[in-house]
N, C-alpha and C positions, 0 to 999 in steps of 0.2 A: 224176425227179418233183420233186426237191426242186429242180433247178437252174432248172425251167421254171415254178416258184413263183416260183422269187427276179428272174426274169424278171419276169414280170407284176408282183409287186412294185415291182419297179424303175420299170417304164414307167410303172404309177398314180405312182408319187413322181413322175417325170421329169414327165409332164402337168399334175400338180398344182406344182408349178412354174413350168411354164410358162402356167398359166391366171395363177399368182400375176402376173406378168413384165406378162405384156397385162393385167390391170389396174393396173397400178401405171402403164402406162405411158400407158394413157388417164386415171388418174388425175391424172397429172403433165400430160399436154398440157391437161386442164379447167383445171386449175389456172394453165399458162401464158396460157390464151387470155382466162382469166377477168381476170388479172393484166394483159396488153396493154389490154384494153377499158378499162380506168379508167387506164389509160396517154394514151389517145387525149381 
């Protein structure tokens, strides 16, 4: 019981992670493409 908590547990941390991950990294690309444009 308890091991199959700490399971699901884990997986919502691991997903919420990785949701963090893809926004950070569409975060970063707005900000590079925002950054090229006033390059040009």
């Amino acid at each position: 019981m308890t091991v199959l908590h700490n399971a699901k547990k884990l997986k919502l941390f691991v997903t919420k992670i990785q949701n963090e991950v893809e926004l950070n990294e569409k975060y970063y690309l707005c900000i590079n493409y925002e950054h090229q444009k006033k390059q040009v």
